[in-house]
Structure formats: structure tokens, C-alpha cells
C-alpha positions as CSV (number, residue, x, y, z in Angstrom):
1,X,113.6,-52.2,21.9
2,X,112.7,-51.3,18.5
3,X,112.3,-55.2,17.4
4,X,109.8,-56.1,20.0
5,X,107.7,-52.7,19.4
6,X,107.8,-53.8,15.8
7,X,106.8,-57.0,16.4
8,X,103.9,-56.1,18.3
9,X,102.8,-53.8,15.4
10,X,102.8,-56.7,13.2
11,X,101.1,-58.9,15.4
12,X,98.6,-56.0,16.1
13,X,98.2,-55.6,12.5
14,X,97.8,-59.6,11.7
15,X,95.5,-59.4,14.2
16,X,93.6,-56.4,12.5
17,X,93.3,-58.3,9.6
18,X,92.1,-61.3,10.9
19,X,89.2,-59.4,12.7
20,X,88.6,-57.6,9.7
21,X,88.7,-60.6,7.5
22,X,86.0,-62.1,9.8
23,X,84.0,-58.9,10.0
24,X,84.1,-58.9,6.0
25,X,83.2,-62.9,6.2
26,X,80.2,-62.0,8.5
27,X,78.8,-59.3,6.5
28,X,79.4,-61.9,3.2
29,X,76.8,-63.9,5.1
30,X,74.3,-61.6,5.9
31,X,74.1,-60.0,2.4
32,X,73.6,-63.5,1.0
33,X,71.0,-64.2,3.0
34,X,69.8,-60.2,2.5
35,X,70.1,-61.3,-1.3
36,X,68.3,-64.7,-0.8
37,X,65.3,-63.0,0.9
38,X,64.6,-60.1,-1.3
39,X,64.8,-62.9,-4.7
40,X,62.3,-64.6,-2.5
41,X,60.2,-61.1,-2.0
42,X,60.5,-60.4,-5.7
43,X,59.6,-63.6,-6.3
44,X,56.3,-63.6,-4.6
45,X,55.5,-59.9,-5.6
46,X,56.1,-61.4,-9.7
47,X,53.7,-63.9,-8.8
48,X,51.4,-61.8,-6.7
49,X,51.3,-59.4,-9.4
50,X,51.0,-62.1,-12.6
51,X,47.6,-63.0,-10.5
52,X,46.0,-60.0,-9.9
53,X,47.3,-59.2,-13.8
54,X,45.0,-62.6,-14.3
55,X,42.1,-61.6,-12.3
56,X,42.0,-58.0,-14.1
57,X,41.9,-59.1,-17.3
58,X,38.9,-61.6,-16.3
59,X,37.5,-58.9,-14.8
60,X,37.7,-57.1,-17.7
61,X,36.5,-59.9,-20.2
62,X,33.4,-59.7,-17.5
63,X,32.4,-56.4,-18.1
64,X,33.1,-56.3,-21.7
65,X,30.7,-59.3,-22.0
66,X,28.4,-57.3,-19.8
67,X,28.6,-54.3,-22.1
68,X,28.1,-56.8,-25.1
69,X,25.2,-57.9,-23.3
70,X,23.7,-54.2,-22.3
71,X,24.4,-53.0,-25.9
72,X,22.1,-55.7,-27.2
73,X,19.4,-55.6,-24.6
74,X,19.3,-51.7,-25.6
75,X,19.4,-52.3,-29.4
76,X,16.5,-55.1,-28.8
77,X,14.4,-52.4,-26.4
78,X,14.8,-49.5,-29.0
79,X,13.7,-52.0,-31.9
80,X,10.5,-53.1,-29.8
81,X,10.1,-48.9,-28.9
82,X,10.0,-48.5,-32.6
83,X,8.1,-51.0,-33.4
84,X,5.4,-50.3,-31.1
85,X,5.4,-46.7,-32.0
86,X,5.4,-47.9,-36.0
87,X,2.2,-49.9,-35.0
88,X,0.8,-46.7,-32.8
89,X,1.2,-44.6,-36.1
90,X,-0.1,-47.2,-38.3
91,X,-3.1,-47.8,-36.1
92,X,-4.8,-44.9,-36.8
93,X,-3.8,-44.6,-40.3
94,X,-5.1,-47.8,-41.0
95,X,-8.6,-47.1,-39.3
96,X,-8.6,-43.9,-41.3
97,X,-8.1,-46.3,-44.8
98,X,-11.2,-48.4,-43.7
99,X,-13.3,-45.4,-42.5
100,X,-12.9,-43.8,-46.1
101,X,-13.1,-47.2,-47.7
102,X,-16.7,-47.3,-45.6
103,X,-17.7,-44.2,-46.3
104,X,-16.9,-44.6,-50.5
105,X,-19.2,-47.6,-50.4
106,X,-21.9,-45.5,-48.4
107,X,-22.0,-43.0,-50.8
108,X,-21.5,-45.8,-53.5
109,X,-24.9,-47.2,-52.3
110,X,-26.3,-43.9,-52.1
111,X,-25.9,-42.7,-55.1
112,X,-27.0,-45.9,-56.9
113,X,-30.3,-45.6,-54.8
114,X,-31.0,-41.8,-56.0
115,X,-30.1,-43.2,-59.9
116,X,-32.7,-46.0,-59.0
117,X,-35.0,-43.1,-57.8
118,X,-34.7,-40.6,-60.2
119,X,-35.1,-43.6,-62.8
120,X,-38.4,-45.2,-61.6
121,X,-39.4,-41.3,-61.6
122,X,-37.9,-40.8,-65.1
123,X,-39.8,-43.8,-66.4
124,X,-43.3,-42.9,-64.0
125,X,-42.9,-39.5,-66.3
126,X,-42.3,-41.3,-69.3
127,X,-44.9,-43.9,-68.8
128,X,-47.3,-41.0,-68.3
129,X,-46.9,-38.8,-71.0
130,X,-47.3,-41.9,-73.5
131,X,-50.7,-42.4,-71.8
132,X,-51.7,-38.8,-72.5
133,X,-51.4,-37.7,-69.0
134,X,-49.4,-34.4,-68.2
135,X,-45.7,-35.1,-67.2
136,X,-45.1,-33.8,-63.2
137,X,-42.8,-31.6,-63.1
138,X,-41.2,-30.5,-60.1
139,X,-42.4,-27.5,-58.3
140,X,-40.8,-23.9,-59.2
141,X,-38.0,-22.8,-57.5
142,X,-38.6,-20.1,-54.9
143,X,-37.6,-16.6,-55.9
144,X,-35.1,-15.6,-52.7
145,X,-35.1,-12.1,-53.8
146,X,-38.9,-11.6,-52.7
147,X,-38.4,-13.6,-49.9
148,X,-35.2,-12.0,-48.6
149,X,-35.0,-8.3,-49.9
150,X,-31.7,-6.7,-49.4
């Protein structure tokens, strides 16, 4: 009785094995194909991620070429601000020069005319005294002190 009971342990136990062998040979299987979809998961996340790293970095030429471009529309503004507030200073300035410049060839004119005045008097007086005549002198100054007492 002890053969047959031993037997049927082996066979039970060759039998284990062979369920276990196919259990083992199943689960072989389903972690290859596990492993074949997450390489093809990775896969597409590597390439999902080297476009959006592709997109970024246009993205980022973009607004560095927008900056570029802002920087030198503000540099051009602020030249044409100071340029217009140079002439807005200078204007004035410049009216100023030719107002003076006017003004020293008005009193230019007008002192020439009082040395033409005071000669053609100088020479009436001189032209009168060689003819005998009395020289005209001009009338006395007033005395202020009479006039205004303190």
C-alpha cells in the first residue's frame, strides 16, 4: 500500500510541476508582451517629449526675436524722444540767438544814426562859429533841488 500512495505522490507532484511550468510559461508571455508595450509607451513618450522639446525651443527663438525686436523699437522711440526734446530745447535757444543778433543790429543802426546826428550838429556848430555867428549850445540843465526840495 505504501508503493501505490507513493506513486500517486509522484504523479501528483509531476503533475504540479507541469501546471506550474505552464503557469510560469503563461506569465513568460504576458510580461513579454507587458515589456513590448511599455518600450512602445516609452517610445512614444521619447518622441512625444523630443517634439514638444522642439516646439519650446522655437517658441523660445520666437520671443527672443520678439524681445530683439521690442528692445530696438524702444531704443529707436527713446532716440526720436530725445531728439525731439533736443530740437524743443534748441528751438527757443536758437530764436533767442537771432532775437539778440536783431536787436545788436538795431542798436547798431541806432547808434550810427545819433553819431550821424550829433555830427551834422557838430559841423552846423562848427560851420557857425567860423561865420561869426554864436555856437548853440544846448539849454541848461534843470536844477532838481529847486524843483524837488527835500
Amino acid at each position: 500500500m505504501k508503493i501505490p500512495i507513493l506513486f500517486g505522490a509522484v504523479v501528483a507532484l509531476l503533475g504540479a510541476n507541469v501546471y506550474l511550468y505552464m503557469q510560469l510559461d503563461k506569465v513568460k508571455k504576458d510580461m513579454a508582451g507587458v515589456n513590448t508595450t511599455m518600450q512602445a509607451q516609452l517610445d512614444k513618450l521619447q518622441e512625444s517629449s523630443s517634439v514638444t522639446t522642439r516646439t519650446n525651443s522655437r517658441k523660445v527663438e520666437e520671443l527672443k526675436d520678439q524681445l530683439e525686436r521690442a528692445r530696438r523699437q524702444a531704443s529707436l522711440a527713446a532716440g526720436a524722444a530725445k531728439d525731439e526734446a533736443l530740437k524743443r530745447w534748441l528751438k527757443p535757444a536758437r530764436s533767442w540767438k537771432a532775437a539778440q543778433l536783431q536787436a545788436k543790429t538795431e542798436l547798431k543802426a541806432d547808434i550810427s544814426q545819433a553819431k550821424e546826428a550829433a555830427d551834422t550838429k557838430i559841423s552846423a556848430v562848427g560851420s557857425r562859429s567860423q561865420h561869426g555867428e554864436k555856437p548853440m549850445l544846448p539849454p541848461p540843465k534843470p536844477n532838481w533841488k529847486r524843483l524837488w526840495p527835500n
